[in-house]
N, CA, C and O atoms as a GROMACS GRO file, in nm:
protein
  388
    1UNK      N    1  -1.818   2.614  -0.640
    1UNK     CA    2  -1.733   2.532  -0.555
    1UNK      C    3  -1.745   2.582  -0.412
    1UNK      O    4  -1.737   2.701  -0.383
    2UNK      N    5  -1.764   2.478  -0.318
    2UNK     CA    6  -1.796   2.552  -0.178
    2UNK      C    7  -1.650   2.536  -0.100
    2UNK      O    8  -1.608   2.621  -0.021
    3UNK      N    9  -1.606   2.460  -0.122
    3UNK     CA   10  -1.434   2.497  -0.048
    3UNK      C   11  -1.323   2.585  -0.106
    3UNK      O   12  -1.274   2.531  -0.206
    4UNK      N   13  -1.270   2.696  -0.077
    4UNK     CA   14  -1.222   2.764  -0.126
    4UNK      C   15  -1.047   2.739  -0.049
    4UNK      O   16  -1.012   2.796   0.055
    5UNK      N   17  -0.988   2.673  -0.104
    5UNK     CA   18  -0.809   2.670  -0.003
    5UNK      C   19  -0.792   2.800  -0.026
    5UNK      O   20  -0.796   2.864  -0.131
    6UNK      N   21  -0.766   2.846   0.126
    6UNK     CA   22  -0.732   2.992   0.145
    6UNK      C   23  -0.556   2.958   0.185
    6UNK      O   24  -0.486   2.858   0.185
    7UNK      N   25  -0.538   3.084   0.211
    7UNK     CA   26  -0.411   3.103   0.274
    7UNK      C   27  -0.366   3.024   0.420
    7UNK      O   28  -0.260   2.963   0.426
    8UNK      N   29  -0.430   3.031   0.499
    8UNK     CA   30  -0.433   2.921   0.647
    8UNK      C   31  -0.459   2.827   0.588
    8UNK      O   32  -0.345   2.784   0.602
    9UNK      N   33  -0.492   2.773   0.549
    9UNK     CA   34  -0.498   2.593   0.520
    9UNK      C   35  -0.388   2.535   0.443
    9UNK      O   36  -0.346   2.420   0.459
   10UNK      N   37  -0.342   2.619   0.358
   10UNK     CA   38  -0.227   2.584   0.319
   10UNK      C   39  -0.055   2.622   0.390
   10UNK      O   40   0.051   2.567   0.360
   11UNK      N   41  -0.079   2.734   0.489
   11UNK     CA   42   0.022   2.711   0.606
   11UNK      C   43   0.019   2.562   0.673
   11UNK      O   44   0.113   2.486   0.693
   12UNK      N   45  -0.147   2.540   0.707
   12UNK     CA   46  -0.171   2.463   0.776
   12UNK      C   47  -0.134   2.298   0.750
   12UNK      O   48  -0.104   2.210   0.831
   13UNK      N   49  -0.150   2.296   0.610
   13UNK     CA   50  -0.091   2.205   0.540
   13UNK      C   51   0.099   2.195   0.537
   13UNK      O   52   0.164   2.094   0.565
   14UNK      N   53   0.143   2.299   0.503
   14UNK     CA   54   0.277   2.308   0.516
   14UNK      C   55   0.318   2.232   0.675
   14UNK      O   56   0.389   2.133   0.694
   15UNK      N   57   0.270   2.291   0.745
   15UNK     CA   58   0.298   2.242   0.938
   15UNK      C   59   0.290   2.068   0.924
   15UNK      O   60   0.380   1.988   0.948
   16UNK      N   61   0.168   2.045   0.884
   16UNK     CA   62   0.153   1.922   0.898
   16UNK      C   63   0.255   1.800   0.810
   16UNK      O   64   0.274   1.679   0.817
   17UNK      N   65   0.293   1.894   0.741
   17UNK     CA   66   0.385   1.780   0.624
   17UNK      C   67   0.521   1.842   0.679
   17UNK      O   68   0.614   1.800   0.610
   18UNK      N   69   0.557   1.915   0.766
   18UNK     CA   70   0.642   1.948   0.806
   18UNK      C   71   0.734   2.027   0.671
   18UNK      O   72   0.856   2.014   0.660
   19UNK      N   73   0.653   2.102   0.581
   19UNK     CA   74   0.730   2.167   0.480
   19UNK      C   75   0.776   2.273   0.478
   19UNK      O   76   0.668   2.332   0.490
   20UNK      N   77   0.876   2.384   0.471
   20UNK     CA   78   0.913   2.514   0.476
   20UNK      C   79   0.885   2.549   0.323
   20UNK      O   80   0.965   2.515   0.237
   21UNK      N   81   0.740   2.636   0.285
   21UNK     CA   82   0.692   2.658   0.123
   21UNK      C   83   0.758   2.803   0.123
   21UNK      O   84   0.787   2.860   0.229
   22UNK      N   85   0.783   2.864  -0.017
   22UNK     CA   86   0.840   2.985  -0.051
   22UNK      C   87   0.659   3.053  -0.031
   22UNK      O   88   0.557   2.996   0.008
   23UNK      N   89   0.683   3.199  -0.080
   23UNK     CA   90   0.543   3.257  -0.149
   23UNK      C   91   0.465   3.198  -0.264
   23UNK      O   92   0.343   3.191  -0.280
   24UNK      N   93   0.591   3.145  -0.360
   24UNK     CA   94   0.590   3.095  -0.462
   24UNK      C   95   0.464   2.945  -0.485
   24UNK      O   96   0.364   2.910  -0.549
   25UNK      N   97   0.538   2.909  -0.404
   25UNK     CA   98   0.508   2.703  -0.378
   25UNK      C   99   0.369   2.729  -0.293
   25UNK      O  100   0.274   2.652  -0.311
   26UNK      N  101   0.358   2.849  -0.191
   26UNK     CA  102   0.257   2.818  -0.113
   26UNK      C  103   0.131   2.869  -0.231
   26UNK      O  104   0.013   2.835  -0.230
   27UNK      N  105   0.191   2.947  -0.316
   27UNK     CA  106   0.058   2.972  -0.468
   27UNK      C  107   0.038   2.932  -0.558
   27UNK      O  108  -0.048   2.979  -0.632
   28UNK      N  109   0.140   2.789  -0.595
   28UNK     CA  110   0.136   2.695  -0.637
   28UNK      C  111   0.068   2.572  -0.579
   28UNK      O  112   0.018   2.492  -0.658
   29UNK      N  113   0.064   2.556  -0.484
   29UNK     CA  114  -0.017   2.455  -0.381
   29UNK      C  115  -0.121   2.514  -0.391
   29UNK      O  116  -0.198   2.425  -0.428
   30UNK      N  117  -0.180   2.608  -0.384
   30UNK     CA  118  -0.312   2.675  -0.321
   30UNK      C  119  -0.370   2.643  -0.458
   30UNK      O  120  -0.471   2.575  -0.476
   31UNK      N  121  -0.304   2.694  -0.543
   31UNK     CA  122  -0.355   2.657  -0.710
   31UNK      C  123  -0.413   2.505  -0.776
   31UNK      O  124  -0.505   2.473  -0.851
   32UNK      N  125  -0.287   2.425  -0.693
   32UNK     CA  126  -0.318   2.338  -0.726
   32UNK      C  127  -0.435   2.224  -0.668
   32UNK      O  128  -0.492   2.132  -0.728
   33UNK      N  129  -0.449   2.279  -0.493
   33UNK     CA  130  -0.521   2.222  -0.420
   33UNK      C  131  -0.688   2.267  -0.474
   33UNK      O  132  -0.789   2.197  -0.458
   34UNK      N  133  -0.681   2.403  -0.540
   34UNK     CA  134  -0.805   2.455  -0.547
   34UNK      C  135  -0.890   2.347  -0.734
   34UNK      O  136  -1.005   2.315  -0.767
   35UNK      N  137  -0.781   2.333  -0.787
   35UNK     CA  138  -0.780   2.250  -0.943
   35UNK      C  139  -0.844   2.127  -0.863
   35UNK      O  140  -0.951   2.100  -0.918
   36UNK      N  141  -0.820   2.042  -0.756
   36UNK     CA  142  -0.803   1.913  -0.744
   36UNK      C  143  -1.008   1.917  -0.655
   36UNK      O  144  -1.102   1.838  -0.653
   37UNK      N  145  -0.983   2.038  -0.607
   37UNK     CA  146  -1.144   2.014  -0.580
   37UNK      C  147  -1.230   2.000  -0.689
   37UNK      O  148  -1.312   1.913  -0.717
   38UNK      N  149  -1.176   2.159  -0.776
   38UNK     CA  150  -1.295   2.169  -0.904
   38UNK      C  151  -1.280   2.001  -0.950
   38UNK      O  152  -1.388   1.945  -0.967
   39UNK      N  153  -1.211   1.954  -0.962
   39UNK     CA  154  -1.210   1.855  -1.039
   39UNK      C  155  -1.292   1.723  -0.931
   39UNK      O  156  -1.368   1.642  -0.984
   40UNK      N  157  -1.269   1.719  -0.801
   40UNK     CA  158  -1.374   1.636  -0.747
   40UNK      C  159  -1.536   1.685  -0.762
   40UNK      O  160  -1.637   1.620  -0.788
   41UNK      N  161  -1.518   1.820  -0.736
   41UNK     CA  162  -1.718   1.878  -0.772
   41UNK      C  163  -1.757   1.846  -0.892
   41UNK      O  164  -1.877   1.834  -0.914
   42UNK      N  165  -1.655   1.826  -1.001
   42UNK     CA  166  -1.698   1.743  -1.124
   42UNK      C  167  -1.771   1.640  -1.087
   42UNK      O  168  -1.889   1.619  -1.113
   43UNK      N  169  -1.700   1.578  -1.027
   43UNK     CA  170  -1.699   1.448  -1.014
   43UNK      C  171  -1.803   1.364  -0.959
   43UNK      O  172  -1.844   1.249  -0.980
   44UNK      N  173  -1.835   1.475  -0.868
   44UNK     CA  174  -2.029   1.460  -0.780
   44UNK      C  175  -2.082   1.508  -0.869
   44UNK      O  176  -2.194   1.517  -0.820
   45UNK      N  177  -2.092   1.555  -0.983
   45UNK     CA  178  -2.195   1.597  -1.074
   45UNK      C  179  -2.243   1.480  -1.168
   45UNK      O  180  -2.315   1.501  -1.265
   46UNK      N  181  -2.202   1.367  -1.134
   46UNK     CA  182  -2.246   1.220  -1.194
   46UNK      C  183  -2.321   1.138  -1.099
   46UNK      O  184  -2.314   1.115  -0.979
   47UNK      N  185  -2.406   1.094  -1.212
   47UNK     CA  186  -2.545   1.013  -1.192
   47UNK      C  187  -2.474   0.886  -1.116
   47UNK      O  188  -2.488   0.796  -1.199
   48UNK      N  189  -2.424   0.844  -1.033
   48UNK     CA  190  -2.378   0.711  -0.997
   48UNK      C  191  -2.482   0.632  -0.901
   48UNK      O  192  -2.455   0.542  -0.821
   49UNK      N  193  -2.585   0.679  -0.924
   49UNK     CA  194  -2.715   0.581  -0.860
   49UNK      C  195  -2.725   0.460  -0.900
   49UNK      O  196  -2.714   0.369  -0.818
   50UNK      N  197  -2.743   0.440  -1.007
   50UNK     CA  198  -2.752   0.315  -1.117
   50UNK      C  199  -2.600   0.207  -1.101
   50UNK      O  200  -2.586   0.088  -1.130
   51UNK      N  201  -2.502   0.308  -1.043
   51UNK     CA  202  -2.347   0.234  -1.022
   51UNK      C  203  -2.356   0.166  -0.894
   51UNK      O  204  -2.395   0.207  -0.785
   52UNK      N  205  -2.299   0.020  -0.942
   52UNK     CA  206  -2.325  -0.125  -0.843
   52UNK      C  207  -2.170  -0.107  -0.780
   52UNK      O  208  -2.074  -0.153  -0.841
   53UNK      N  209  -2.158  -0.054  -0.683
   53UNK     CA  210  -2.029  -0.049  -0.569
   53UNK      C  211  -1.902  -0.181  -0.603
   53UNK      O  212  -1.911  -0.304  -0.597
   54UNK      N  213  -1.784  -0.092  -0.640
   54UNK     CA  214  -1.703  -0.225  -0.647
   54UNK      C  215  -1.517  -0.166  -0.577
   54UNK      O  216  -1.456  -0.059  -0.582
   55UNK      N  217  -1.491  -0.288  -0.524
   55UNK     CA  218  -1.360  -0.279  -0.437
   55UNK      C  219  -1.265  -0.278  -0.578
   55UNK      O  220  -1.151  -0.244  -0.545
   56UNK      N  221  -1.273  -0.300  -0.700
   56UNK     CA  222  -1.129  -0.288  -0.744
   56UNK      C  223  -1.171  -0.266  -0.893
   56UNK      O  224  -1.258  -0.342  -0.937
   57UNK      N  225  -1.112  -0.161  -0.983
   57UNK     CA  226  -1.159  -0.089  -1.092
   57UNK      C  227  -1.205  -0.238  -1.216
   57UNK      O  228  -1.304  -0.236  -1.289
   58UNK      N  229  -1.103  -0.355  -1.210
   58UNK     CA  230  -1.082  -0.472  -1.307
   58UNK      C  231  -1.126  -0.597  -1.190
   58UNK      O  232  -1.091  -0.629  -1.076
   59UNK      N  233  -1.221  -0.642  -1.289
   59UNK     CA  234  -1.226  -0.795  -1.203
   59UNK      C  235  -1.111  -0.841  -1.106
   59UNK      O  236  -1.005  -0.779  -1.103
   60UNK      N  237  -1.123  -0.901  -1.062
   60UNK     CA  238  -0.997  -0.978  -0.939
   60UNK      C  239  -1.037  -1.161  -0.957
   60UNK      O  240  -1.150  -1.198  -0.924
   61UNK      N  241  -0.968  -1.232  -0.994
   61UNK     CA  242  -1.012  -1.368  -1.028
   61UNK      C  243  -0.894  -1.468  -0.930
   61UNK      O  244  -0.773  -1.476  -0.950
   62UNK      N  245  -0.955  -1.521  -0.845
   62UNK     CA  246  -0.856  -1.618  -0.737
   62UNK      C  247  -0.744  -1.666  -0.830
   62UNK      O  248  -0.774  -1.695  -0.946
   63UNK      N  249  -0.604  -1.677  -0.782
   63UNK     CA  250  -0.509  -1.686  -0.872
   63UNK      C  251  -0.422  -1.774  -0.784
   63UNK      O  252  -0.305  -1.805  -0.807
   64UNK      N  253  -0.506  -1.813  -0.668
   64UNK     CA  254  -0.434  -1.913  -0.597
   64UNK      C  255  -0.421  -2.041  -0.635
   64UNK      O  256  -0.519  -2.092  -0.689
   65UNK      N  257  -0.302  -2.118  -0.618
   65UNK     CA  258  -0.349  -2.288  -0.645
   65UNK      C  259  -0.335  -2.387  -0.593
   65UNK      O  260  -0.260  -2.370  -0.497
   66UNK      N  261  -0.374  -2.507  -0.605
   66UNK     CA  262  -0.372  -2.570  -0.466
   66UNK      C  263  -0.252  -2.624  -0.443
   66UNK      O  264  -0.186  -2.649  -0.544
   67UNK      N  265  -0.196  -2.652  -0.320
   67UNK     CA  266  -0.062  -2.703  -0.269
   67UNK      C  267  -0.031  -2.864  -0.326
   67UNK      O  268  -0.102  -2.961  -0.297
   68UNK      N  269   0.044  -2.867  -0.379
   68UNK     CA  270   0.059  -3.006  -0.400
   68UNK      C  271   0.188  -3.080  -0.385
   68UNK      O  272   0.237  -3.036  -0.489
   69UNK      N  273   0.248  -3.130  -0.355
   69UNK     CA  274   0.402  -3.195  -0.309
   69UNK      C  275   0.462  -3.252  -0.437
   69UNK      O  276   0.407  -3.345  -0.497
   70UNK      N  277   0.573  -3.196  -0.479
   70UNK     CA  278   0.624  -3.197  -0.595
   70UNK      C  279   0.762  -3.303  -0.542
   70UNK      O  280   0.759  -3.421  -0.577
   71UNK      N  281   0.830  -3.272  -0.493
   71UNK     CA  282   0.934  -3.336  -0.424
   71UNK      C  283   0.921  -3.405  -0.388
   71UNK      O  284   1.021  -3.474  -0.404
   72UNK      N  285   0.830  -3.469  -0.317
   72UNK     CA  286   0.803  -3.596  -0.187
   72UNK      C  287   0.916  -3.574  -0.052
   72UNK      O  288   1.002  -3.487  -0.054
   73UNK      N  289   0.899  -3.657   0.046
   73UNK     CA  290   0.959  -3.658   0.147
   73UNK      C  291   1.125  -3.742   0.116
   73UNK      O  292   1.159  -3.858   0.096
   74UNK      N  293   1.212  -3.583   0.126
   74UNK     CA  294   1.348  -3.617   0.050
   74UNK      C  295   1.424  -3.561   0.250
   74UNK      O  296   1.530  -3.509   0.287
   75UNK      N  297   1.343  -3.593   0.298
   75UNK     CA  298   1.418  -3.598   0.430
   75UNK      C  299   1.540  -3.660   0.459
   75UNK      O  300   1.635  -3.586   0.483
   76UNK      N  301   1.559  -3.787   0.462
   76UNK     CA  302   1.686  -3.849   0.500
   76UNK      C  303   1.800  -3.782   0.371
   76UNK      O  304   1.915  -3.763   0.412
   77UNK      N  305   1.776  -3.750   0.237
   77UNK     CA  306   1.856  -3.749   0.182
   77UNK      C  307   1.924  -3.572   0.224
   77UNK      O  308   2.046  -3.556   0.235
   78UNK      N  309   1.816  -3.443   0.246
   78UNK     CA  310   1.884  -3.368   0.306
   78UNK      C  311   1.951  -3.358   0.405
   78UNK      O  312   2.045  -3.278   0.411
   79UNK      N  313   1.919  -3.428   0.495
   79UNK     CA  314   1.975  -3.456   0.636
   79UNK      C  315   2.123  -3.528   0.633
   79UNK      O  316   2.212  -3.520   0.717
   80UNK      N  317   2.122  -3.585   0.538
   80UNK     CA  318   2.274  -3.624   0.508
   80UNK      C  319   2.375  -3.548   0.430
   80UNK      O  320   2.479  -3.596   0.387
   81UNK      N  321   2.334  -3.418   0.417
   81UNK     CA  322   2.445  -3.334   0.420
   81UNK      C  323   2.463  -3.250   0.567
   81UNK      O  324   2.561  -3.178   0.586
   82UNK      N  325   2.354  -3.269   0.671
   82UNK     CA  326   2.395  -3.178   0.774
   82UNK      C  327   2.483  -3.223   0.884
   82UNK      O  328   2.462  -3.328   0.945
   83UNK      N  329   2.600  -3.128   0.913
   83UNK     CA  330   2.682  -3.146   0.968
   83UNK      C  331   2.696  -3.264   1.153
   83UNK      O  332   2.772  -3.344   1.209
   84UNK      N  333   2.553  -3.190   1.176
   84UNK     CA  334   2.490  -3.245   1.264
   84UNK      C  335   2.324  -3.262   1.265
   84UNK      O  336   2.259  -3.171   1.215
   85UNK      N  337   2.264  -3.362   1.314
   85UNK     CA  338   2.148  -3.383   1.339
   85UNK      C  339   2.105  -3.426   1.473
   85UNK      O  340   2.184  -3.463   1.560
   86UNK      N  341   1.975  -3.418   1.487
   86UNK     CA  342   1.895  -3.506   1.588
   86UNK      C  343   1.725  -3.495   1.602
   86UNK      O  344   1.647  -3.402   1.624
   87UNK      N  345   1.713  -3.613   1.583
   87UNK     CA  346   1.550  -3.648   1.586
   87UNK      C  347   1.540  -3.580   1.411
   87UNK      O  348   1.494  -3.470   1.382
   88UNK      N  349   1.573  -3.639   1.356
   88UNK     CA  350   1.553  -3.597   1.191
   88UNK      C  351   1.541  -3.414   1.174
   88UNK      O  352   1.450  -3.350   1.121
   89UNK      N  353   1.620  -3.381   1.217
   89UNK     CA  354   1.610  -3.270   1.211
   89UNK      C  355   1.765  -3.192   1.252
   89UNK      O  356   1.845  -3.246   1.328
   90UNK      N  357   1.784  -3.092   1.203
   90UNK     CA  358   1.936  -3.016   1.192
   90UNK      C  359   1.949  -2.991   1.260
   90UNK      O  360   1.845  -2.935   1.297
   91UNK      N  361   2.079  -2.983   1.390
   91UNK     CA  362   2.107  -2.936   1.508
   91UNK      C  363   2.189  -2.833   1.480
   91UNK      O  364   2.240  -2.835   1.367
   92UNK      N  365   2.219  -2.730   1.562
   92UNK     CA  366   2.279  -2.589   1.540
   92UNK      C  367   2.355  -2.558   1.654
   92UNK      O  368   2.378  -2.652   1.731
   93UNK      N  369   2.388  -2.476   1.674
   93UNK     CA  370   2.469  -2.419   1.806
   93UNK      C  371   2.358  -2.275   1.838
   93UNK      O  372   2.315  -2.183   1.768
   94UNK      N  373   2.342  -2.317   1.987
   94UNK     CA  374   2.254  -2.246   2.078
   94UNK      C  375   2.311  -2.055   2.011
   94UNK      O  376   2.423  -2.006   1.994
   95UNK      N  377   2.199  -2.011   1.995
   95UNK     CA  378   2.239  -1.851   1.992
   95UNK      C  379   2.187  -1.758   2.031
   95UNK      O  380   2.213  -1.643   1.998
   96UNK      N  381   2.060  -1.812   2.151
   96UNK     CA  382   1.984  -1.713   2.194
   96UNK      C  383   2.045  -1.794   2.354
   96UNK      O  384   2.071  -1.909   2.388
   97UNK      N  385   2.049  -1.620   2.439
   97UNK     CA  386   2.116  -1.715   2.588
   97UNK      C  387   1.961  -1.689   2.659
   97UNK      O  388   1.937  -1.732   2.771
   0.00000   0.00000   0.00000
């Protein structure tokens, strides 16, 4: 393994996350930061030449659908509950000065 988390990098890490670590936590971090490499140098130890590049682990299938007007134009009938109107459309009281 060529990165070794030493002791400064994991202060250094603490600073940046703004964390106050015990002795404890900072050798628990160091432990754990050092597990998370071995486990990426695994990870370059695979043949992925032959692997065709993909943005998302499971297919992604368009799930959009098309717009279609279910209601129809029920304009006049909403508009006749509003208290006030004008030009087919709801009038309000001004609230921006």
């Amino acid at each position: 393994m060529a990165n070794k988390i030493n002791d400064e990098t994991i202060e250094y890490v603490g600073i940046l996350a703004k964390l106050e670590l015990s002795l404890e936590e900072k050798e628990q971090a160091k432990k754990d930061m050092n597990s998370m490499l071995d486990y990426i140098d695994k990870l370059n130890e695979l043949d992925t030449d032959h692997i065709e590049p993909m943005s998302h682990v499971f297919s992604i299938h368009n799930v959009f659908r098309e717009d279609q007007v279910e209601n129809g134009d029920e304009r006049e009938q909403i508009l006749a509950n509003a208290p006030k109107q004008k030009d087919s459309m709801f009038k309000v009281p001004k609230t921006v000065e």
